[in-house]
N, C-alpha and C positions, 0 to 999 in steps of 0.2 A: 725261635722260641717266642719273641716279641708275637709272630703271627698268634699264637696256642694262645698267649697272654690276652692278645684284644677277641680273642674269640670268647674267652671264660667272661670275660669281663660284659660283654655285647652278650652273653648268656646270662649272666649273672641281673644284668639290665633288664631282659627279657621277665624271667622270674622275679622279678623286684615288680615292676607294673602290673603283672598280672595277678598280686598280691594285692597291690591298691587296687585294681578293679573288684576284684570280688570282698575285699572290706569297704568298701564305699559304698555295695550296696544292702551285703549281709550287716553292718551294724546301723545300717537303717530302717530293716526289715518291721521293726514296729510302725515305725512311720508308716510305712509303703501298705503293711498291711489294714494302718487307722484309713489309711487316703481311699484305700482303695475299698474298706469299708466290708472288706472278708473274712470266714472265721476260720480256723485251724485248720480243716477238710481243705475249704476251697484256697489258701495258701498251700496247701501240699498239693493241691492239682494245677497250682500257678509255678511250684518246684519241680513240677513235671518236665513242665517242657522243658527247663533246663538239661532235664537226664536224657529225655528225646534228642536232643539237639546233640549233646556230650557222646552219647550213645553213639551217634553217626557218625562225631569224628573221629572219635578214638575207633570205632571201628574199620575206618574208611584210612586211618591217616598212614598207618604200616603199611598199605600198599600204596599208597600216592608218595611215601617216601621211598620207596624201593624203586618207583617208576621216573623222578625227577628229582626226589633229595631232600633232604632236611628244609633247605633255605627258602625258598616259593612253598612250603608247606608254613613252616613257621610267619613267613609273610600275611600267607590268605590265611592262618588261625588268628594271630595278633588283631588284624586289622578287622575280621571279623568280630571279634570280642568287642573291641569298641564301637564298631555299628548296633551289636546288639544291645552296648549301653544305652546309648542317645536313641535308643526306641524305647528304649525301657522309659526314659525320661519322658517321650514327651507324649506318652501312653498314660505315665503317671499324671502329668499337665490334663492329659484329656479325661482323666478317671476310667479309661477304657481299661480293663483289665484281659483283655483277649490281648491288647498291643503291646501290653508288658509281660505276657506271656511268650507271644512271639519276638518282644527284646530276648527276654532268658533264653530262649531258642536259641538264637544266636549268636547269645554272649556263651553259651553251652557250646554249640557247636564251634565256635573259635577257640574256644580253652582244647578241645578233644582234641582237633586237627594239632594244634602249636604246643601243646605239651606232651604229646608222644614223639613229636620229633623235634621237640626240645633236649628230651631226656636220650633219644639215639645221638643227639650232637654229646650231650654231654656224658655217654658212654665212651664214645668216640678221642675226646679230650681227656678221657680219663686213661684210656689206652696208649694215645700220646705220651704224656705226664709222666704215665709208671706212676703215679700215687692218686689216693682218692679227692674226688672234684665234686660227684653228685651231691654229694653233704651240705657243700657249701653252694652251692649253685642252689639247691632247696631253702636253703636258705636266705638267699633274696628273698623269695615266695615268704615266708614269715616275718622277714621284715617287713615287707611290703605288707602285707595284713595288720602289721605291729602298726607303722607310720599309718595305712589306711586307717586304721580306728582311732589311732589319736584323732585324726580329723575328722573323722564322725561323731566321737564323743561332744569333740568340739561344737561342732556344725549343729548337733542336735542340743547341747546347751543353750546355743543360741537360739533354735529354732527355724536354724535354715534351712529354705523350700529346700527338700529330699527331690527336686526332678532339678533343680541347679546344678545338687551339688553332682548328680549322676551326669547331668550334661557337660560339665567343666572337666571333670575326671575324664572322660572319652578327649575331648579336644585338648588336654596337654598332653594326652598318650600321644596321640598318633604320632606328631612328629619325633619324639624321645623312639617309638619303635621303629619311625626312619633310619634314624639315624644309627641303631645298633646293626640294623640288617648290613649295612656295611662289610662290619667284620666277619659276618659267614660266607664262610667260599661256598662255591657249588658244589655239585658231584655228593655231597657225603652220603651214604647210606644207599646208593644207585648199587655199585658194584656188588658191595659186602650183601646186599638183600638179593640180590639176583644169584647169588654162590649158596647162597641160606638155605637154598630148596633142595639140597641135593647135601646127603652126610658125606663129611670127608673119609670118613674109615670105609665105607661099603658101598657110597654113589648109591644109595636107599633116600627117597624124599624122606625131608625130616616131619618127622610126626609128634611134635610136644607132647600131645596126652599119654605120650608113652615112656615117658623121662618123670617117675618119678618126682625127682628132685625142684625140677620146675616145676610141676605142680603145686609140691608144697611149697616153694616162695612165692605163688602165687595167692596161695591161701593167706599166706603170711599179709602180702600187702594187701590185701583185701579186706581183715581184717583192720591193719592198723590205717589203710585209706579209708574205712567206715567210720573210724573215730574219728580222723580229723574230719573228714566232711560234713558228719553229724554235728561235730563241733562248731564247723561255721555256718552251718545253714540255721542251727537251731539254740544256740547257745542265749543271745540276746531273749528272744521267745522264750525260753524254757526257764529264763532266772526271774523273766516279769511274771509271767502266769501260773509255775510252780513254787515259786522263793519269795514273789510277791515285792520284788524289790522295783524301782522306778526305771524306765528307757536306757534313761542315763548311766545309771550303774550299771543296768545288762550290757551297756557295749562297754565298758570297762570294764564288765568282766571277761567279755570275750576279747580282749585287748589285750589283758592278763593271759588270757592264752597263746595268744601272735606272740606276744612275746617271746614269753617261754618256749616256744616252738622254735623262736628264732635263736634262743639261746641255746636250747640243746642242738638244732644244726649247726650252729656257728664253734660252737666245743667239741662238734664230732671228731674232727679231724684228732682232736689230745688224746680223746678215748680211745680210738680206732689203732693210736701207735702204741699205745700200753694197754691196750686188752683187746681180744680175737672178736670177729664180728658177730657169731653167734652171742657172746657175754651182753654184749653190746645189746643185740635185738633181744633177749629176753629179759637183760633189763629195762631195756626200752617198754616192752611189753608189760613186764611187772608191775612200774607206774600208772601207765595207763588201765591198770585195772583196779589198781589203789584208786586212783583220782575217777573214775566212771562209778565205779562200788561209790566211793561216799557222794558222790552228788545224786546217785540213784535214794539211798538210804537214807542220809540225812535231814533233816527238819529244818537246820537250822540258816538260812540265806549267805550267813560270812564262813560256815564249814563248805557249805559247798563253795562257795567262794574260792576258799583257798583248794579244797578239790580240784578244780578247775585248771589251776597250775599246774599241778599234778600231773594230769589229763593231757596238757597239752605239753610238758616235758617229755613224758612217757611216749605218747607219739610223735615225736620230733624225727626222730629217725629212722623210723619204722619206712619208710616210704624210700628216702634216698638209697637205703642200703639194701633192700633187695633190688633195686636197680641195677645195682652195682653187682648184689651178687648173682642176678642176672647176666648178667654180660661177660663173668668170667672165672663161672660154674660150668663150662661146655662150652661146643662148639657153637655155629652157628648164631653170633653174639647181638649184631644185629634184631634177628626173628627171637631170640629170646628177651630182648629187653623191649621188645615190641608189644609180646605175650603177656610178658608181667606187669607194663606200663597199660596197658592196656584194661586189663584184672580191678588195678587200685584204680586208674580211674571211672571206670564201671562203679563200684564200689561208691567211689568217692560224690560220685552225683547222683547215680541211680538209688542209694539205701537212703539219703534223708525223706526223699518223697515217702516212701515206704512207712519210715519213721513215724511222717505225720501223720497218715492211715490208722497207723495203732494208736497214736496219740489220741486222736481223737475221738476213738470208744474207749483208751482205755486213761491214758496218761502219758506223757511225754518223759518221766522217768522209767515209766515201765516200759516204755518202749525200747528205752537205753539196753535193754535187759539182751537183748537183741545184740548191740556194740560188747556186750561183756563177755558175749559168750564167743563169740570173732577174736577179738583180744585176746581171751585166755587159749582158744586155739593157737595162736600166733605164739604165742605162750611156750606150749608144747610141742611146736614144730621148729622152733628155731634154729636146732642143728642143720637144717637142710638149707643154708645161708654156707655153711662152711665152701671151701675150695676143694672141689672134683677135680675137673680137670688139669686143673693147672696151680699153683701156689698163686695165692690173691696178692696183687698188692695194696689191697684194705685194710690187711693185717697189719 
């Protein structure tokens, strides 16, 4: 048990850094985009490569996990994340905006590869356990964005060069994600993904697009990975130039949202033992369309403010628990939580570029219009979260 324990823990580590990486550079983003002296269009073609890059690993990461395993996946994603920071930085230094494009590149492609087989380890640990883990493992990730943005809030009160602070954040990573890799054994996701391709009831290849159910949790987190991503790529930008309010207060507000994100993953686990996980995700989903509706709507900079929390409570769990009911809705547990991890993070980096496309003919709240209509999907599919195959222990 000690081993399952340093493993959450060296998972939980994992998801905690890769929080701070991407708030150290999302509540900088006004800076980044003063320095670099770009308007809306050409930041969501600078948000591109990020989804370029994301796009490759998350596509590419379910089978490099099935051929050699979680742990050298999760290695070369981590470690690429922080190379693609310290280019980001010193692209910013150089005002080269093609070099910080090719940072996001490969701070994108490190997240795809290291969070798809992050989240097979941490299906895996859950199957272990008998009880749910992905909640709270998610949860790093919002602290991590919580702690990132205080220090941004910070940094940018003061007026610290934004290519420092992205360079100092890559060089205390690396050795902290040494040192977790420790605790992951080899082998995980080798076997289980190599049995995936063939149904146990009929030795028929498994064919997802034909599983209903998976589909719709795929929709599910694709929707509620749309909110948060839009959330962090565009939140700080969307309070300065729609709300009218100052830097500073946009990444407080998006700091208010880490939060809250971290709060409702960190109370999953209370919810999840006194109410069924379908309850769970469509009120998770309910929120989130409270809190997206009034910041789309409202005039006023401290409504949508508090919107905002809303916004990011409501999605807090949207992400970890189709994970979860990914993995033990059906057979084949593995290739399904590969499919759906896969889905949200798609979502999760490829919609905010999009986002800014619309933004920028039309508005950056009407763009959201986009996140509300995903949501309220998510919305009305939540039963397909329940237990098929087997009784959950989510429940």
């Amino acid at each position: 048990m000690m081993t399952v324990i340093q493993r959450r823990q060296a998972l939980f580590t994992f998801f905690l850094l890769a929080g701070i990486a991407v708030a150290s550079w999302v509540t900088r983003t006004p800076a980044i985009r003063d320095q670099l002296g770009v308007s809306i269009a050409e930041m969501g073609l600078i948000l591109f490569s990020i989804s370029v890059g994301a796009m490759s690993g998350v596509l590419s990461s379910g089978k490099f996990v099935q051929r050699w395993g979680t742990k050298p996946v999760i290695r070369a994603g981590m470690l690429t994340m922080w190379l693609g920071l310290a280019i980001m930085a010193v692209g910013l230094a150089s005002t080269l905006a093609l070099m910080v494009a090719l940072g996001l590149m490969l701070f994108g492609l490190g997240i795809g590869l290291g969070e798809i087989a992050l989240n097979v380890e941490g299906a895996e640990i859950e199957r272990i356990m008998q009880r749910p883990a992905l909640a709270m493992l998610h949860a790093g990730f919002s602290l991590g964005t919580f702690l990132g943005g205080m220090l941004g809030i910070a940094l940018t009160s003061i007026h610290f060069p934004v290519t420092w602070h992205l360079a100092l954040t890559a060089l205390a990573g690396i050795p902290m994600t040494l040192w977790g890799l420790r605790a992951i054994p080899g082998g995980v996701g080798v076997e289980s993904a190599s049995e995936a391709d063939v149904d146990d009831a009929n030795t028929q290849p498994f064919k997802p697009w034909r599983d209903t159910q998976l589909m719709c949790i795929s929709l599910i987190v694709l929707g509620m990975a749309l909110a948060e991503g839009s959330a962090t790529d565009w939140i700080p930008i969307l309070m300065v130039d729609e709300h009218h309010v100052s830097a500073a207060i946009g990444s407080m507000v998006y700091t208010g949202f880490a939060g809250m994100m971290a709060l409702g993953r960190f109370s999953g686990h209370f919810f999840l033992t006194h109410f069924s996980r379908v309850s769970v995700v469509r009120t998770s989903a309910l929120l989130g369309l409270i809190g997206i509706g009034m910041v789309i709507f409202t005039n006023h900079p401290y409504i949508a403010a508090i919107a905002v929390l809303f916004w990011g409570l409501g999605t807090s769990l949207g992400f970890p628990l189709t994970i979860s009911a990914a993995g033990d809705t059906g057979h084949h547990a593995t290739a399904r939580v590969s499919i759906v991890a896969t889905a949200g993070y798609v979502a999760f980096l490829a919609g905010p570029p999009l986002l800014g496309f619309i933004g920028e003919h039309y508005s950056l709240r009407h763009a959201l219009l986009v996140v509300l209509f995903f949501v309220g999907l998510a919305f009305f599919l939540a039963r397909a979260v329940a237990p098929h195959m087997k009784e959950s222990h989510s429940r």
